[in-house]
C-alpha positions in Angstrom: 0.0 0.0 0.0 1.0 3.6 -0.8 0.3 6.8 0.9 0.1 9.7 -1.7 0.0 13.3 -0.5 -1.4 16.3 -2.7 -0.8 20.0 -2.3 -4.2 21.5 -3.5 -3.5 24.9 -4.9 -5.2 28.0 -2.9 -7.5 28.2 -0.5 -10.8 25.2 0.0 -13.2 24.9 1.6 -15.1 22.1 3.7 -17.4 21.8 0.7 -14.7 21.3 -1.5 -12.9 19.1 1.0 -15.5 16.9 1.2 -15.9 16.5 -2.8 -12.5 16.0 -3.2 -12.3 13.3 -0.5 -15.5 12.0 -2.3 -14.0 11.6 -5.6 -10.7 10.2 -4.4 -12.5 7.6 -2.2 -14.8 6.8 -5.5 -11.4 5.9 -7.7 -10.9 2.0 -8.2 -7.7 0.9 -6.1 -8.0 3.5 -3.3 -8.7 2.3 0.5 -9.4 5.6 2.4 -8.9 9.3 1.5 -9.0 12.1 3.1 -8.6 16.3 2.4 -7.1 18.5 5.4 -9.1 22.4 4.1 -6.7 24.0 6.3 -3.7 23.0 4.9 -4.8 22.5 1.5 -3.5 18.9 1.0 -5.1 15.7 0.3 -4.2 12.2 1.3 -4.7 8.7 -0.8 -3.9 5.1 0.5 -4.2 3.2 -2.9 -2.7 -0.3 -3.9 0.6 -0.6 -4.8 -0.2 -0.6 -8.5 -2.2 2.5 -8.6 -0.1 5.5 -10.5 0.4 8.8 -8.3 -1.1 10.8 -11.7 -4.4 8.8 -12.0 -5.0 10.0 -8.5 -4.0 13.3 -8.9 -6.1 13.5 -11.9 -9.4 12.9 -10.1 -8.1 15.9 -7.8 -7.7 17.7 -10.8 -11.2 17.0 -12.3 -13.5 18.4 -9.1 -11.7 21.7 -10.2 -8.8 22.1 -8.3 -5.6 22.9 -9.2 -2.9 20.1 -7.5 0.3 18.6 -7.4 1.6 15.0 -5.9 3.8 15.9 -3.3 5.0 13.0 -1.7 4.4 9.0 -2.7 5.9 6.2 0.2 5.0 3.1 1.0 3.4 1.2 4.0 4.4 -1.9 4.7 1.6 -2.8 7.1 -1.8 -2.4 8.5 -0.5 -0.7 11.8 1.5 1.8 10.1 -1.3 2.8 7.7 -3.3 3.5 10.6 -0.6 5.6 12.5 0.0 7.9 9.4 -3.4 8.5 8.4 -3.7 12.4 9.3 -7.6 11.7 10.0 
């Protein structure tokens, strides 16, 4: 599994949060997404074989300028739950 963070360009809101985090969590091969509005990034845990630009595309498509940030990997199910920022 893969954690991919997003830097959203400018300012969102909640509302825009939540359809961000909605589209994310709707893309085939992602297991939980989330959008922090105050700090303008997103998050996606996605399968291993799931390319960084497909997900940033969705982003992309609500409207919202973006760019992938950071892409690691988690080896297991306690350390996706420890850096999940939600």
């Amino acid at each position: 599994m893969k954690k991919i963070t997003m830097s959203i360009d400018g300012k969102i809101n909640e509302k825009k949060a939540m359809e961000i985090r909605t589209s994310l969590n709707d893309l085939s091969g992602v297991v939980a997404a989330d959008v922090a509005a105050l700090d303008a990034k997103a998050y996606a845990y996605a399968g291993d074989k799931l390319n960084p630009e497909t997900v940033l595309k969705k982003v992309i498509e609500t409207g919202s300028g973006a760019s992938v940030v950071k892409e690691e990997y988690i080896n297991d199910l306690d350390e996706f739950k420890s850096n999940r920022p939600f």
